[in-house]
PDB file with one MODEL, atoms N, CA, C and O in Angstrom:
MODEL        1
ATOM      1  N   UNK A   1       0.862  -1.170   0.000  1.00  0.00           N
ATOM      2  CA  UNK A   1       0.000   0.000   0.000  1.00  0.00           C
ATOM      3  C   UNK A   1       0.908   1.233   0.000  1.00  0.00           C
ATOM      4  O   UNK A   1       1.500   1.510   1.043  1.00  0.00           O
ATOM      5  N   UNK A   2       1.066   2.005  -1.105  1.00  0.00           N
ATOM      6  CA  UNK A   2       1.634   3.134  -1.076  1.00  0.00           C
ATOM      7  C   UNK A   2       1.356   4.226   0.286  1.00  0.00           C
ATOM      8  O   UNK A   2       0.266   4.469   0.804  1.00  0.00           O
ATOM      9  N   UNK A   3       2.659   4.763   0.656  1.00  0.00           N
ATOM     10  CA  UNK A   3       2.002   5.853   1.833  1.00  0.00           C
ATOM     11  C   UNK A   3       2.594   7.142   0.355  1.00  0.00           C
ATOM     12  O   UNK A   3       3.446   7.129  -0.534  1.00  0.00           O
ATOM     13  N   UNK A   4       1.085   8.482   1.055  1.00  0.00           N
ATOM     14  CA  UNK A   4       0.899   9.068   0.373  1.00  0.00           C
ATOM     15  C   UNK A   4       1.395  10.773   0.705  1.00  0.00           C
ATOM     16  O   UNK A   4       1.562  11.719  -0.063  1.00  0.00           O
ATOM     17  N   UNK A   5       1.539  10.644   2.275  1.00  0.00           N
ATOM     18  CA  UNK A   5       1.878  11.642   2.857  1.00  0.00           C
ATOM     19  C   UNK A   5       2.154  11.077   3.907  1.00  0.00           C
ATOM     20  O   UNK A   5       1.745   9.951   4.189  1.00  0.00           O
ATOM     21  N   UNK A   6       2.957  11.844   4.703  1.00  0.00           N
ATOM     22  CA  UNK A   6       2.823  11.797   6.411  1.00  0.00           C
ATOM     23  C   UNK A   6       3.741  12.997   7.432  1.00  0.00           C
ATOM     24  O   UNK A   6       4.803  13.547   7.141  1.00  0.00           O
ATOM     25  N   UNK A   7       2.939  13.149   8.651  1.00  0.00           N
ATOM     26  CA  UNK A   7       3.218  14.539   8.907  1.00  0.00           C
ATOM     27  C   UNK A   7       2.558  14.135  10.645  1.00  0.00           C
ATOM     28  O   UNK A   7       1.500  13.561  10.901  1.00  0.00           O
ATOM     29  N   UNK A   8       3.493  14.609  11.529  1.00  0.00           N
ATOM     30  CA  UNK A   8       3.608  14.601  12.843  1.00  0.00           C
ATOM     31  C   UNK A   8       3.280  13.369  13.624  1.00  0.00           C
ATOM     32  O   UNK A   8       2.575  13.086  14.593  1.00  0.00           O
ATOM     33  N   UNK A   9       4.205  12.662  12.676  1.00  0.00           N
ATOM     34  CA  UNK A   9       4.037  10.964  13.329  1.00  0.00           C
ATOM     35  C   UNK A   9       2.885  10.259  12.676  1.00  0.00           C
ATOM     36  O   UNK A   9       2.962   9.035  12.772  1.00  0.00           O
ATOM     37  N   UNK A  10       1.380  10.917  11.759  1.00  0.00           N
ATOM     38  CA  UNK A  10       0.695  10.143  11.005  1.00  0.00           C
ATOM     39  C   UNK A  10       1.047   9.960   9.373  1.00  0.00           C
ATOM     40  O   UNK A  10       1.314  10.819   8.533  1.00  0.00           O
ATOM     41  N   UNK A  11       0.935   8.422   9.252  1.00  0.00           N
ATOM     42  CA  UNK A  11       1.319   7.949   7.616  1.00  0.00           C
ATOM     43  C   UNK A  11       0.001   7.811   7.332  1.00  0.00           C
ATOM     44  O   UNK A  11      -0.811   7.083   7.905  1.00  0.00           O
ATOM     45  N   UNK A  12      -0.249   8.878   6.006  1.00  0.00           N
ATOM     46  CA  UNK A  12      -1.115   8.317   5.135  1.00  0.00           C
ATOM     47  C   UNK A  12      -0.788   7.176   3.689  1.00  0.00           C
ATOM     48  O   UNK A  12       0.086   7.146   2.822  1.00  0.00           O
ATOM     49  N   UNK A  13      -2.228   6.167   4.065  1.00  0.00           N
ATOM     50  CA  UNK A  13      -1.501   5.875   2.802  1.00  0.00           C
ATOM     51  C   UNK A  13      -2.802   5.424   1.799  1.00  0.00           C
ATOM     52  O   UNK A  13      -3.604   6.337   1.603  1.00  0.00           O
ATOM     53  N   UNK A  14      -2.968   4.710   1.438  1.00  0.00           N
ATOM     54  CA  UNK A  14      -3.947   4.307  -0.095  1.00  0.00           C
ATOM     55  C   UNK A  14      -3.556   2.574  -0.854  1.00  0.00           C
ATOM     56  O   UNK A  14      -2.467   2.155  -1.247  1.00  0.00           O
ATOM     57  N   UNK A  15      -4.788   1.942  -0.843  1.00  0.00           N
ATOM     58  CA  UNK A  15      -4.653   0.768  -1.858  1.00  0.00           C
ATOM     59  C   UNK A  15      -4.660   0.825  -2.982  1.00  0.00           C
ATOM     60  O   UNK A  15      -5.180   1.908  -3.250  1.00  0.00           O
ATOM     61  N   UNK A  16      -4.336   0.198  -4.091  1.00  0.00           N
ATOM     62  CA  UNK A  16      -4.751   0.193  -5.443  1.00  0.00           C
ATOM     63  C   UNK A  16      -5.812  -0.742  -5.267  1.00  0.00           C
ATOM     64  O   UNK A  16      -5.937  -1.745  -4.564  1.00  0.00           O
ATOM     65  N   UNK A  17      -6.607  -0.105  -6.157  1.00  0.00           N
ATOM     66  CA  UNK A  17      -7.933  -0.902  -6.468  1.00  0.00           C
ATOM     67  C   UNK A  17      -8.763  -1.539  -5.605  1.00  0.00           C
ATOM     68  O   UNK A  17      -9.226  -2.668  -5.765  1.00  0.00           O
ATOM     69  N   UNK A  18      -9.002  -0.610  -4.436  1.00  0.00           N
ATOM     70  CA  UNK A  18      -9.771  -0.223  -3.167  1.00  0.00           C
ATOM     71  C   UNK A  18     -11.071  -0.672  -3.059  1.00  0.00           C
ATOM     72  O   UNK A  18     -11.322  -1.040  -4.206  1.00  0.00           O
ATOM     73  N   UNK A  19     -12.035  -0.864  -2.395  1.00  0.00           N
ATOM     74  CA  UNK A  19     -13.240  -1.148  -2.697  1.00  0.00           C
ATOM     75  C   UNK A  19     -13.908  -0.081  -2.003  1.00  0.00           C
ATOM     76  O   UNK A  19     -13.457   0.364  -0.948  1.00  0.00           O
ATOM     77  N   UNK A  20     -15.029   0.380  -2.574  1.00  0.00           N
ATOM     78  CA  UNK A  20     -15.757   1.687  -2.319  1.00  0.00           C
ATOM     79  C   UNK A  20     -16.618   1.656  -1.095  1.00  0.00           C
ATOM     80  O   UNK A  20     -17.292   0.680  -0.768  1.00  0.00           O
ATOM     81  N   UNK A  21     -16.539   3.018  -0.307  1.00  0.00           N
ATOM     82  CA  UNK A  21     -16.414   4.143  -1.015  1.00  0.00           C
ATOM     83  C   UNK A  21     -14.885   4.753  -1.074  1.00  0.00           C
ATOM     84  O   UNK A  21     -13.984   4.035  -0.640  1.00  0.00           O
ATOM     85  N   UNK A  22     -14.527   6.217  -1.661  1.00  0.00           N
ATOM     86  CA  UNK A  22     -13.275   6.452  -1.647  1.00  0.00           C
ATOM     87  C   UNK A  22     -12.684   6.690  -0.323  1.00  0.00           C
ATOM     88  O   UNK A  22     -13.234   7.556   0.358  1.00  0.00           O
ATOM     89  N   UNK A  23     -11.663   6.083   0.169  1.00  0.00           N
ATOM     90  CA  UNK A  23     -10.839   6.439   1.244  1.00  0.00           C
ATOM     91  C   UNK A  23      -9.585   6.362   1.529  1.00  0.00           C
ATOM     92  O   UNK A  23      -8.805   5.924   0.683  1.00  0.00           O
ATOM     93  N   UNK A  24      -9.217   6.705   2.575  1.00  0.00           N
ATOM     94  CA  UNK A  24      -7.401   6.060   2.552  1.00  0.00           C
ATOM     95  C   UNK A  24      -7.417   5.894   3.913  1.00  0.00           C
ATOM     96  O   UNK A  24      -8.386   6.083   4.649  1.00  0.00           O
ATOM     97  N   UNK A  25      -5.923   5.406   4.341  1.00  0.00           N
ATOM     98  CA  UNK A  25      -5.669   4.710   5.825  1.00  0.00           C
ATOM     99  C   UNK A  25      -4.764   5.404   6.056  1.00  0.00           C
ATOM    100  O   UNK A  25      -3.739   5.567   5.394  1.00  0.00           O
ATOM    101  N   UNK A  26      -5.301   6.199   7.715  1.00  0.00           N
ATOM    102  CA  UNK A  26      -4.489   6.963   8.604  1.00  0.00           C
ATOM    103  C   UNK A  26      -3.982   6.111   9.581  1.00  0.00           C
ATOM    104  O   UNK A  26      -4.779   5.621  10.382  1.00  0.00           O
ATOM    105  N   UNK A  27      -2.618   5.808   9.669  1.00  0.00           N
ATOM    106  CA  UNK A  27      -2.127   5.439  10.765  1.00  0.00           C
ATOM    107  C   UNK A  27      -1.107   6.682  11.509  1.00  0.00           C
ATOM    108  O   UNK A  27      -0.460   7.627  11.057  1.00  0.00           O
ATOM    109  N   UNK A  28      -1.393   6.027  13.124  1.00  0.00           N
ATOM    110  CA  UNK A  28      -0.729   6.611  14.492  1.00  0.00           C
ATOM    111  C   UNK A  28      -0.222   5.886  15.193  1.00  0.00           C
ATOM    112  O   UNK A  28      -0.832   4.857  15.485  1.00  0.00           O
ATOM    113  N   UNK A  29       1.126   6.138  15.758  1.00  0.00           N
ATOM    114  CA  UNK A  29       1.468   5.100  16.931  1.00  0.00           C
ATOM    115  C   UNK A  29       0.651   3.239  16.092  1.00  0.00           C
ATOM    116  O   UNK A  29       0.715   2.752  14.964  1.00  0.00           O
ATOM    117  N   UNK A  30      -0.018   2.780  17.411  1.00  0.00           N
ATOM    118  CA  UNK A  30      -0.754   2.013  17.219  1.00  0.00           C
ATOM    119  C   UNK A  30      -2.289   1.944  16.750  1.00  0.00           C
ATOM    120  O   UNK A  30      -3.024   0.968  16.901  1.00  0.00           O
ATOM    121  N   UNK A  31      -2.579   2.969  16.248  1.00  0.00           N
ATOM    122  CA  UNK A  31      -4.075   3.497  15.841  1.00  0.00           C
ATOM    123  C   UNK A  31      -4.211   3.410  14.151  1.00  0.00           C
ATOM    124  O   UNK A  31      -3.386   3.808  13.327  1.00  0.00           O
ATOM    125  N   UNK A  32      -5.415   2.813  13.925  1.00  0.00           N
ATOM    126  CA  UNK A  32      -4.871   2.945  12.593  1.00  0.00           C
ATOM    127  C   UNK A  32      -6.714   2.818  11.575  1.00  0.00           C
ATOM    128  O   UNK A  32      -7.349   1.791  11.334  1.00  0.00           O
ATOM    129  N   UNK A  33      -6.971   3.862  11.316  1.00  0.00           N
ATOM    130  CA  UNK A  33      -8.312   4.200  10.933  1.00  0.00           C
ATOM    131  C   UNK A  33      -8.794   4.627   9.499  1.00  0.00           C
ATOM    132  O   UNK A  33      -8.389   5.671   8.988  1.00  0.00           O
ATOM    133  N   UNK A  34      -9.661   3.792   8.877  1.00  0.00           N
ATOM    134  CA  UNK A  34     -10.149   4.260   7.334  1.00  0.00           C
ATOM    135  C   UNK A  34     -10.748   5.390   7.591  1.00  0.00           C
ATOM    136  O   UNK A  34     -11.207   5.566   8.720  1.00  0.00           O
ATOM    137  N   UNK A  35     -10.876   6.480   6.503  1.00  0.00           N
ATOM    138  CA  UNK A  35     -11.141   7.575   6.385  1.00  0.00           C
ATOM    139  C   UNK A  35     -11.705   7.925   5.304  1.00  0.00           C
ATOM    140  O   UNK A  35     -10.964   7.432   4.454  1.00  0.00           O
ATOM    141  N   UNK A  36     -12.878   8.674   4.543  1.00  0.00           N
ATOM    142  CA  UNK A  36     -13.749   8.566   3.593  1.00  0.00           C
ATOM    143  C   UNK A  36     -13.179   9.644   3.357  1.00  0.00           C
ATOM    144  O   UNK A  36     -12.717  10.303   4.289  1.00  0.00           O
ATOM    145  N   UNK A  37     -13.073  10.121   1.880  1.00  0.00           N
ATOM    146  CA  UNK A  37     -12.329  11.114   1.590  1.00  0.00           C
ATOM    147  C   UNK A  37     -13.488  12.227   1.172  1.00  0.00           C
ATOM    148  O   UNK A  37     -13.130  13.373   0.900  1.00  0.00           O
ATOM    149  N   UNK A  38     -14.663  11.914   1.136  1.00  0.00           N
ATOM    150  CA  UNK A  38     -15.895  12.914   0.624  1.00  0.00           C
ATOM    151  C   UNK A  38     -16.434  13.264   1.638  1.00  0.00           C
ATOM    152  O   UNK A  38     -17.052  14.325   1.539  1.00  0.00           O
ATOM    153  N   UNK A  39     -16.447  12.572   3.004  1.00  0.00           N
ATOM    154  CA  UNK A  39     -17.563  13.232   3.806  1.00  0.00           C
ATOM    155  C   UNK A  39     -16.565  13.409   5.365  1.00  0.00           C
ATOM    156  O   UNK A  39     -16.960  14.032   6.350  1.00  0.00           O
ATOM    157  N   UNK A  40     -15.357  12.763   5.265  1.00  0.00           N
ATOM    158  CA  UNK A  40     -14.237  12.607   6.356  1.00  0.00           C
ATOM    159  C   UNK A  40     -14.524  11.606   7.268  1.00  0.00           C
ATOM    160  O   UNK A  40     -13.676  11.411   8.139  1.00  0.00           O
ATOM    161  N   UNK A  41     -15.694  10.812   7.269  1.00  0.00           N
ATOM    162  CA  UNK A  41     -16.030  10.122   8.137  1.00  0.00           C
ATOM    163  C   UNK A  41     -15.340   8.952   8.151  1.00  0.00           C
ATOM    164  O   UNK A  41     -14.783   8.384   7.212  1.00  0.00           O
ATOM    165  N   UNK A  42     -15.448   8.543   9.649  1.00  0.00           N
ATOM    166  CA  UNK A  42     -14.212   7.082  10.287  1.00  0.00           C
ATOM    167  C   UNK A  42     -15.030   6.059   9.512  1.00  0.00           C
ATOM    168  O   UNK A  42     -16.169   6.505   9.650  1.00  0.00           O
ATOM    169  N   UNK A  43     -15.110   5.179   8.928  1.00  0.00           N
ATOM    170  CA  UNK A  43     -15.255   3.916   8.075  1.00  0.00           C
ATOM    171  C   UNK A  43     -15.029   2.840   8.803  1.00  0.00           C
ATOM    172  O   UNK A  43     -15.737   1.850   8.617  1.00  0.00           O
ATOM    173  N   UNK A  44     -13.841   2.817   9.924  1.00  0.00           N
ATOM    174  CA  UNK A  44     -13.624   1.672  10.662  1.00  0.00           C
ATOM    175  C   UNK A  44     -12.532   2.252  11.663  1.00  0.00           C
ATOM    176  O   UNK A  44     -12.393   3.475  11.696  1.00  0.00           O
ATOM    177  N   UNK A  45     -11.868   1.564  12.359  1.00  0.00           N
ATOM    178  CA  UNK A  45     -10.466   2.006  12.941  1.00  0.00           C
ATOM    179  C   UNK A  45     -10.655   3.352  14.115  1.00  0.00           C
ATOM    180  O   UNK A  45     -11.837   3.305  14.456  1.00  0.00           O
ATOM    181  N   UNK A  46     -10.038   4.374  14.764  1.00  0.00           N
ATOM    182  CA  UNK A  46      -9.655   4.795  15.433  1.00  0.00           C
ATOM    183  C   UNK A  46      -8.705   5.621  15.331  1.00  0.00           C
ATOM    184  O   UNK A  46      -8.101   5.317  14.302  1.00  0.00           O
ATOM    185  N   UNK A  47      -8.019   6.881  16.026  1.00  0.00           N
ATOM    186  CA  UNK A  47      -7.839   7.757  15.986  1.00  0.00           C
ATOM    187  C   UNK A  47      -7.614   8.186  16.887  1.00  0.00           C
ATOM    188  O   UNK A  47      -8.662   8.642  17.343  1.00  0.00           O
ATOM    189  N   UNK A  48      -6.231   8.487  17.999  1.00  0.00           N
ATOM    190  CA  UNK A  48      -6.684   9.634  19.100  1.00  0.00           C
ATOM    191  C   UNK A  48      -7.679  10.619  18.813  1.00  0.00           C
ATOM    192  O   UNK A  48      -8.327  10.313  17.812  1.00  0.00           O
ATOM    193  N   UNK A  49      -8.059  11.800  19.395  1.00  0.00           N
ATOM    194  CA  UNK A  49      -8.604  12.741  19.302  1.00  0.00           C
ATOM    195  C   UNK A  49      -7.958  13.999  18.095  1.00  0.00           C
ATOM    196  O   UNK A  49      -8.334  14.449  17.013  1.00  0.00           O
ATOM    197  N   UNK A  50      -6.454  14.272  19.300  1.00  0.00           N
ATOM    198  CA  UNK A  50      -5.410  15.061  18.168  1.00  0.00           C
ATOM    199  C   UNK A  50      -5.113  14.753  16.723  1.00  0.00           C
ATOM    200  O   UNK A  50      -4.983  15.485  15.742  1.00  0.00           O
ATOM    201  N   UNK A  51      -5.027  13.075  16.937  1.00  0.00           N
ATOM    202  CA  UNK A  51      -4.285  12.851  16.047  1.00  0.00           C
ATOM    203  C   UNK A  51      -5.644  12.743  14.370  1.00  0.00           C
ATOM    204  O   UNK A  51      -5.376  12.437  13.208  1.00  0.00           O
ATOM    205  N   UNK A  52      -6.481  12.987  14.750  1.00  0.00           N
ATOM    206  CA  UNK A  52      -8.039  12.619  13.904  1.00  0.00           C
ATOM    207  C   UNK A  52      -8.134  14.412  13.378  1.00  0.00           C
ATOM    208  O   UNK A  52      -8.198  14.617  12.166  1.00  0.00           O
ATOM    209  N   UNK A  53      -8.136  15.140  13.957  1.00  0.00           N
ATOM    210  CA  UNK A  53      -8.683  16.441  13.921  1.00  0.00           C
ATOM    211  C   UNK A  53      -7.027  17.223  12.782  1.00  0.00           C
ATOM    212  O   UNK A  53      -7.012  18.271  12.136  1.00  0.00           O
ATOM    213  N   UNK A  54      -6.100  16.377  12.930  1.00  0.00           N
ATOM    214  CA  UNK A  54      -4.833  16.859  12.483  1.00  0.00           C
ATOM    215  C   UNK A  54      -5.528  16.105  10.728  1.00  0.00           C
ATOM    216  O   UNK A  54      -5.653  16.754   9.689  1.00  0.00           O
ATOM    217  N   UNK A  55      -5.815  14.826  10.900  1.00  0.00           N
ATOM    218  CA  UNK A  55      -5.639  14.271   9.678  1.00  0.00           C
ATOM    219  C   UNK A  55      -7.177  14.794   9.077  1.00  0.00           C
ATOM    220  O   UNK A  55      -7.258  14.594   7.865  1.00  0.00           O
ATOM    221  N   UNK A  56      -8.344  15.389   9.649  1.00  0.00           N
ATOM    222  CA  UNK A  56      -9.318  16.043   8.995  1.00  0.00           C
ATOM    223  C   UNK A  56      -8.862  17.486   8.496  1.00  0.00           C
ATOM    224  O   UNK A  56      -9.328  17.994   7.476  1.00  0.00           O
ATOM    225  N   UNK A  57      -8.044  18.013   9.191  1.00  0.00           N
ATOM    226  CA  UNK A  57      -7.648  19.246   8.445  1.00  0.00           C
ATOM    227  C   UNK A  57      -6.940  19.444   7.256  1.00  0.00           C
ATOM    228  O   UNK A  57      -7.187  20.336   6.444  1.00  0.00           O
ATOM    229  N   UNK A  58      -5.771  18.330   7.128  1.00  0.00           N
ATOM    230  CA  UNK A  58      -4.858  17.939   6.045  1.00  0.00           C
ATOM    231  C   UNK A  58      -6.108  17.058   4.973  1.00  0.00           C
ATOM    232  O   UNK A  58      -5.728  16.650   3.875  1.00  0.00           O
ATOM    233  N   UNK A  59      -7.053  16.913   5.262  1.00  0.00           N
ATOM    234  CA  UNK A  59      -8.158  15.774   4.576  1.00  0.00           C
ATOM    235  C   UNK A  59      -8.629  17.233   3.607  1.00  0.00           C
ATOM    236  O   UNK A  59      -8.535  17.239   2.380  1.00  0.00           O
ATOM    237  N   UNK A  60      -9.028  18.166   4.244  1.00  0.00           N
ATOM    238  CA  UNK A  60     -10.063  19.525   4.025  1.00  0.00           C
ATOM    239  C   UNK A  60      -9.185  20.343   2.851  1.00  0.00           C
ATOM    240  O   UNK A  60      -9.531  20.895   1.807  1.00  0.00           O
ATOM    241  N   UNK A  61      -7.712  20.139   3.600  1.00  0.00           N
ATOM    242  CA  UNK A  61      -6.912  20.830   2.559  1.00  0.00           C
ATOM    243  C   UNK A  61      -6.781  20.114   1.019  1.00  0.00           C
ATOM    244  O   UNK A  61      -7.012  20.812   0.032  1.00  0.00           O
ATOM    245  N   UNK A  62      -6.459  18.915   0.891  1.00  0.00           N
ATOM    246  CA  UNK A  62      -6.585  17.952  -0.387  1.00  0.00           C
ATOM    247  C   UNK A  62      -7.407  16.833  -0.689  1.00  0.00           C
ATOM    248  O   UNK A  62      -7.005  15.744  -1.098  1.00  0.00           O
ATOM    249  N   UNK A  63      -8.741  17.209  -0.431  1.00  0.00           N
ATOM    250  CA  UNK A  63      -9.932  16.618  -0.854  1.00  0.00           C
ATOM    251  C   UNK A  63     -10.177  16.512  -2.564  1.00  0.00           C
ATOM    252  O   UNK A  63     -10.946  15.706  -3.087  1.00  0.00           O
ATOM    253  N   UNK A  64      -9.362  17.488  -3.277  1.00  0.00           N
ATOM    254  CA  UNK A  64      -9.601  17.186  -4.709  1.00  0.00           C
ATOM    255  C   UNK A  64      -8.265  16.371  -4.925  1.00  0.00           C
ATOM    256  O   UNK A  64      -8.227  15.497  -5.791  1.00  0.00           O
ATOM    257  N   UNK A  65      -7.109  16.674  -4.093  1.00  0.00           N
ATOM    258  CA  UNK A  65      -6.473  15.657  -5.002  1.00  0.00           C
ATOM    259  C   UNK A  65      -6.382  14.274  -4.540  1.00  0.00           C
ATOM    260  O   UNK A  65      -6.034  13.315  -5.228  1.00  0.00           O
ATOM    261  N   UNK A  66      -6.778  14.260  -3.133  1.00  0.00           N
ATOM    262  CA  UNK A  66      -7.591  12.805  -2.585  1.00  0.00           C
ATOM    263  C   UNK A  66      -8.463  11.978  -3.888  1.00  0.00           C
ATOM    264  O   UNK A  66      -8.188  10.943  -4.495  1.00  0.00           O
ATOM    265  N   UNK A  67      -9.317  12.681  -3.973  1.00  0.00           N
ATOM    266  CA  UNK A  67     -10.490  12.073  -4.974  1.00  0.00           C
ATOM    267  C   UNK A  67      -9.580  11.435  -6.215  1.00  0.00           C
ATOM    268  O   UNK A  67      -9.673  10.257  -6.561  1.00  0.00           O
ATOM    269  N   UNK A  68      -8.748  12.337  -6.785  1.00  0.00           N
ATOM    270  CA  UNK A  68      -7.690  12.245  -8.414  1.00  0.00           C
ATOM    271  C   UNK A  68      -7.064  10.833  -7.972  1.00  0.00           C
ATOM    272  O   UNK A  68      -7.044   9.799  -8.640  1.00  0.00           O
ATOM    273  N   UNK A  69      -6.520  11.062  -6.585  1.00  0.00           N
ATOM    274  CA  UNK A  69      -5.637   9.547  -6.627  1.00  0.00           C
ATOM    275  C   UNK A  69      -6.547   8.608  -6.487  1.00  0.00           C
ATOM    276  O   UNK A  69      -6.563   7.958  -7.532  1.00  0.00           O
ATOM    277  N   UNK A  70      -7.258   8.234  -5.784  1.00  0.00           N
ATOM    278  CA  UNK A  70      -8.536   7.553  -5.647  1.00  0.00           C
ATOM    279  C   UNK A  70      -8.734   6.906  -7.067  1.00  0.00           C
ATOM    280  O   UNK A  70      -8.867   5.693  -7.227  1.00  0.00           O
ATOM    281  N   UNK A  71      -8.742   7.889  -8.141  1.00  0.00           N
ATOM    282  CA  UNK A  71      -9.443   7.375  -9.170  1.00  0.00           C
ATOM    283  C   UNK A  71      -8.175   6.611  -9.965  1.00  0.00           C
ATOM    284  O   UNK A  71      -8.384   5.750 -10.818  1.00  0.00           O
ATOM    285  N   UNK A  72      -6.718   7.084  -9.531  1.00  0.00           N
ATOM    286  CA  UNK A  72      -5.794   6.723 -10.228  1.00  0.00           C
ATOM    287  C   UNK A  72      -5.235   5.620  -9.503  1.00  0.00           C
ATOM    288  O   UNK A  72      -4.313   4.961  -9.984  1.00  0.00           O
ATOM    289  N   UNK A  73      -5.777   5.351  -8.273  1.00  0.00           N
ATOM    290  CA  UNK A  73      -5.251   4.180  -7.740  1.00  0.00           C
ATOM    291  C   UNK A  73      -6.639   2.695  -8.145  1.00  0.00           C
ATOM    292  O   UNK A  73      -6.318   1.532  -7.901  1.00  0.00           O
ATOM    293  N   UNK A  74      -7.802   2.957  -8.636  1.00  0.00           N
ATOM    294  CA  UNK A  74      -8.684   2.493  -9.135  1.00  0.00           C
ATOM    295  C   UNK A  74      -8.028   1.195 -10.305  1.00  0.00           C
ATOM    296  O   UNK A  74      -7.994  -0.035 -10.349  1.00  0.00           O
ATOM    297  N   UNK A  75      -7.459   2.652 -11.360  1.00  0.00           N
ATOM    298  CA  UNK A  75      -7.112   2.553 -12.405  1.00  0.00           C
ATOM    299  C   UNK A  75      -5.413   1.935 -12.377  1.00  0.00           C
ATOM    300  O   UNK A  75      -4.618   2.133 -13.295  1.00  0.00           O
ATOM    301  N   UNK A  76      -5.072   1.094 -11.004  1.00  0.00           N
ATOM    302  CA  UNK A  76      -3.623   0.747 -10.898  1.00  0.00           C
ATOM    303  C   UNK A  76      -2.723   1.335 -11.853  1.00  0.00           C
ATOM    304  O   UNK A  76      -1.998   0.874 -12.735  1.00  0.00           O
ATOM    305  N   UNK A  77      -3.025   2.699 -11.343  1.00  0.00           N
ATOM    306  CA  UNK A  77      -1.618   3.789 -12.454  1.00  0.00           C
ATOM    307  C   UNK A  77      -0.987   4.466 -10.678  1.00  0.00           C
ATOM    308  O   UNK A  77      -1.437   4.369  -9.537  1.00  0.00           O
ATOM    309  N   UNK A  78       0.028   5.016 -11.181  1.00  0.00           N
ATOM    310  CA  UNK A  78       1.264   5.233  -9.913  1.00  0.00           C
ATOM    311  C   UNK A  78      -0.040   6.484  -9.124  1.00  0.00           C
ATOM    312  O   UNK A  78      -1.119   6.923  -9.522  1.00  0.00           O
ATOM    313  N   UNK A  79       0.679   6.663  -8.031  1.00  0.00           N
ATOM    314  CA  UNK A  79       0.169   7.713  -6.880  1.00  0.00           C
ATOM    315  C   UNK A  79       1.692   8.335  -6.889  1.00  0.00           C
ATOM    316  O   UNK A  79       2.866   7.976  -6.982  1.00  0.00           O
ATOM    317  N   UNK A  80       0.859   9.545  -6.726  1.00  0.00           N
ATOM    318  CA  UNK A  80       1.879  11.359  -6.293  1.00  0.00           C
ATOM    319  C   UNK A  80       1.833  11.459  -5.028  1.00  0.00           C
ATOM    320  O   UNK A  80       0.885  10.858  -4.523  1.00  0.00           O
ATOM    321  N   UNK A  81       2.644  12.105  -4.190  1.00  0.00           N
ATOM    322  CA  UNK A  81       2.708  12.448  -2.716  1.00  0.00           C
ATOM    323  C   UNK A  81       1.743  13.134  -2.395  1.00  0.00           C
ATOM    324  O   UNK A  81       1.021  13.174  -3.392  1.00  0.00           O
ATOM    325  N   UNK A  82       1.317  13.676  -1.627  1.00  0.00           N
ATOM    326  CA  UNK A  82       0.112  14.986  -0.911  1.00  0.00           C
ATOM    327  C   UNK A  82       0.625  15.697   0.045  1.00  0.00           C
ATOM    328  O   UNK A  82       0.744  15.323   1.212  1.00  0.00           O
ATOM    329  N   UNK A  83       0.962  16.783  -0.417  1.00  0.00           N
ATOM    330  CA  UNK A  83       1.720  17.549   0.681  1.00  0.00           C
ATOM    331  C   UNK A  83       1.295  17.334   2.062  1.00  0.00           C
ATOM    332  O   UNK A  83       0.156  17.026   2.413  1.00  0.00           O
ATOM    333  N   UNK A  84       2.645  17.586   3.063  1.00  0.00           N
ATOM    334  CA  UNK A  84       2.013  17.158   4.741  1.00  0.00           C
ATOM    335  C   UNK A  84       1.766  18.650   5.090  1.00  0.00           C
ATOM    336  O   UNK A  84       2.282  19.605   4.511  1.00  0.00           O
ATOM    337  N   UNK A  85       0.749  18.708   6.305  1.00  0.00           N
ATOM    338  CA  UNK A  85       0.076  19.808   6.996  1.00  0.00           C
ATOM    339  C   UNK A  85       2.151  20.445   6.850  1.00  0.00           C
ATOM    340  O   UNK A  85       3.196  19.813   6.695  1.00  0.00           O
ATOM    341  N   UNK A  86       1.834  21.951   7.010  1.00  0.00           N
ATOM    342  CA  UNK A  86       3.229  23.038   7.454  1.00  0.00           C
ATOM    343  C   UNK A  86       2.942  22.560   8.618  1.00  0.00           C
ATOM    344  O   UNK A  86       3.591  22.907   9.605  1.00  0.00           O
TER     345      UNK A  86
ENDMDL
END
């Protein structure tokens, strides 16, 4: 599973050819939670508090290019990085 970003100890990362709806996997420490990339909602998994509200903000910031890889990881073609939160 490609990681796609990661930024203050959380790795994002993404499957190819995922099963719907669109999301990717935030891991922490030992926490490690699906994440819907259209509505931000937990799908499964867990999250400290901090560490959830860090990866919804970085979610808010690249929600369109969330969706692009989504469709390009669909289409088993390569994934681009996503910038981490400054």
């Amino acid at each position: 599973m490609p990681e796609i970003s990661r930024f203050y100890g959380i790795v994002i990362k993404m499957y190819f050819a995922d099963h719907a709806p669109p999301h990717f996997h935030a891991e922490y420490a030992e926490h490690e939670a699906r994440i819907a990339i259209g509505s931000l909602a937990v799908l499964s998994g867990n999250l400290p508090p901090r560490a959830m509200g860090l990866v919804a903000e970085w979610t808010t910031l690249h929600q369109k290019e969330l969706q692009e890889l989504w469709e390009r990881a669909s289409r088993l073609q390569p994934l681009t990085r996503v910038a981490p939160l400054p």
